[in-house]
C-alpha positions in Angstrom: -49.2 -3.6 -43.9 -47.8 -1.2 -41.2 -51.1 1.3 -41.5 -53.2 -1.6 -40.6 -51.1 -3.0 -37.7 -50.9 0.4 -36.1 -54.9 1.1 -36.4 -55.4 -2.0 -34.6 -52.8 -1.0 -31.8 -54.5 2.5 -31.5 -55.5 1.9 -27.7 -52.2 2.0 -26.9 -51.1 4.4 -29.4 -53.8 7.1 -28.7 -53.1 9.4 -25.3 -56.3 10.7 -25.5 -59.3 8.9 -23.2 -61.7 9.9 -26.1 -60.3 9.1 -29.7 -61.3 9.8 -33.2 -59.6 7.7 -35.7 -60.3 8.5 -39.3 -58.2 6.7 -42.3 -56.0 9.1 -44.4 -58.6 9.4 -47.3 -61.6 10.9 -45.2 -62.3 14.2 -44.9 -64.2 16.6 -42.5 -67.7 18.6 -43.6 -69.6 18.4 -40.9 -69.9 18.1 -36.8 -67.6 15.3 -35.6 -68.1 16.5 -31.7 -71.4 14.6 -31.4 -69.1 10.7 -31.3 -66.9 12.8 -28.2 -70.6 13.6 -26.8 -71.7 9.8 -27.2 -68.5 8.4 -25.8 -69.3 10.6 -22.6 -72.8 9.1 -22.2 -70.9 5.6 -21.5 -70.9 4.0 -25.7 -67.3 2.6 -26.1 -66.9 2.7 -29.6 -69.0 4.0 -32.4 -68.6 3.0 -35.7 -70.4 3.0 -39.1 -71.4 0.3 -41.3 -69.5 -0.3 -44.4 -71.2 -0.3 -47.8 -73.6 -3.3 -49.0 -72.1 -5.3 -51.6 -73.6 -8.8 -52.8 -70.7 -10.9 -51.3 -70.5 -11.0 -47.4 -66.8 -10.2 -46.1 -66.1 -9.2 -49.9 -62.7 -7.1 -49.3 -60.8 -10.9 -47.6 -58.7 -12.8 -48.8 -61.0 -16.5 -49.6 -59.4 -18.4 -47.1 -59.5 -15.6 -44.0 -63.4 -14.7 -45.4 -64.3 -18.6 -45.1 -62.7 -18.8 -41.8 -64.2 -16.0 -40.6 -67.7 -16.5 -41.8 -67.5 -19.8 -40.0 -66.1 -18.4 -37.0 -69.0 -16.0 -36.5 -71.6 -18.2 -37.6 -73.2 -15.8 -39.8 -73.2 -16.6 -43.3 -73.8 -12.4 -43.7 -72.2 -10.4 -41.2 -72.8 -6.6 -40.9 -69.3 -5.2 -41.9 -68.0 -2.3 -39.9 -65.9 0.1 -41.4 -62.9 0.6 -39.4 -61.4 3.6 -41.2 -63.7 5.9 -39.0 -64.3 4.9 -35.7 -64.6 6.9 -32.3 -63.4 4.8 -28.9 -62.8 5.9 -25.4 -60.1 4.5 -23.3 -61.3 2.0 -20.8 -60.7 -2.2 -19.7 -63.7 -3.3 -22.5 -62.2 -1.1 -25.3 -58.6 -1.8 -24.4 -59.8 -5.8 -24.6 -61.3 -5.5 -27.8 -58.3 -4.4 -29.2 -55.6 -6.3 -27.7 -57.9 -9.1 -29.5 -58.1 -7.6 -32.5 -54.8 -7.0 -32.7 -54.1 -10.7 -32.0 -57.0 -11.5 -34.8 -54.9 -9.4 -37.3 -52.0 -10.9 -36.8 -53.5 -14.6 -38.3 -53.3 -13.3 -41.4 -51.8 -10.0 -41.4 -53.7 -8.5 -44.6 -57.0 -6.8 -44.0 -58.9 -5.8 -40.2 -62.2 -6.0 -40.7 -62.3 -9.6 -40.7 -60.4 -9.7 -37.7 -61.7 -6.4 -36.0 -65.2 -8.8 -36.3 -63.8 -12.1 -35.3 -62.4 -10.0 -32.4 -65.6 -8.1 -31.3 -67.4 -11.2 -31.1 -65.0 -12.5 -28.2 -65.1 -9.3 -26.6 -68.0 -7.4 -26.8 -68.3 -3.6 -26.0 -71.2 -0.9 -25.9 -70.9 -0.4 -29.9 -73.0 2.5 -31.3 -73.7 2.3 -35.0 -73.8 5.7 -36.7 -75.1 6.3 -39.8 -74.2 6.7 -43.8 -73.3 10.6 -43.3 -70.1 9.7 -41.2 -68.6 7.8 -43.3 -70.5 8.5 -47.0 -69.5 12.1 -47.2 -72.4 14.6 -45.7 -69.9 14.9 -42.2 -67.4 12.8 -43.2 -66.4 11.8 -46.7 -64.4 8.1 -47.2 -62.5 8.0 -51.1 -61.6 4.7 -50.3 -58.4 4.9 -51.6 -59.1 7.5 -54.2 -57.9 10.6 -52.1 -55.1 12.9 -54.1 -52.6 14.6 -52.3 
């Protein structure tokens, strides 16, 4: 899964001390600017919730989801979407993903397990934005469906 060991290595990757990372099947219709505007008023990373389902950590592997859901003590984790996410370059963020790089790398399959597993060792100002960036009223996610 190269795409998904590279988005966890974006700290390093990214030049840029503000970042916006969005997965290949979003697109833009709205304001992105206002994540750049939140990362200046000191948030590290913003990041949007990932759709409800009726099984917690439903997109893991069984193993990795009963691991994790043991490691975080939470039998119902909020799941972060990690295919839109804005982060500024600093020691917390640069942390967070060092250790969710190493968190990948257990299983080497999915990263939201492990981009959880790793934000609760290393815990930075998060801000959670809402449905419209990431459910398609400023930025649409196809999850997969998107057609060159």
């Amino acid at each position: 899964m190269p795409g998904r060991w590279a988005k966890t290595k974006l700290f390093s990757l990214s030049p840029f001390d503000f970042t916006l990372f969005l997965d290949a099947d979003t697109r833009i219709h709205g304001d992105v600017s206002w994540g750049f505007k939140a990362l200046a008023d000191g948030w590290d990373l913003i990041m949007v919730p990932s759709k409800i389902t009726d099984k917690p950590l439903h997109n893991l592997d069984e193993n990795e989801q009963i691991v994790t859901l043991k490691e975080l003590g939470n039998t119902f984790p909020l799941m972060l979407n990690t295919g839109v996410m804005w982060f500024r370059k600093n020691e917390r963020v640069g942390r967070l993903f060092s250790e969710w790089h190493t968190e990948w790398l257990r299983w080497k399959r999915h990263d939201q397990g492990a981009f959880l597993r790793a934000l609760m060792r290393t815990p930075v100002k998060l801000f959670i934005a809402g449905r419209p960036f990431n459910g398609g009223e400023v930025i649409e996610h196809l999850f997969g469906r998107a057609k060159p």
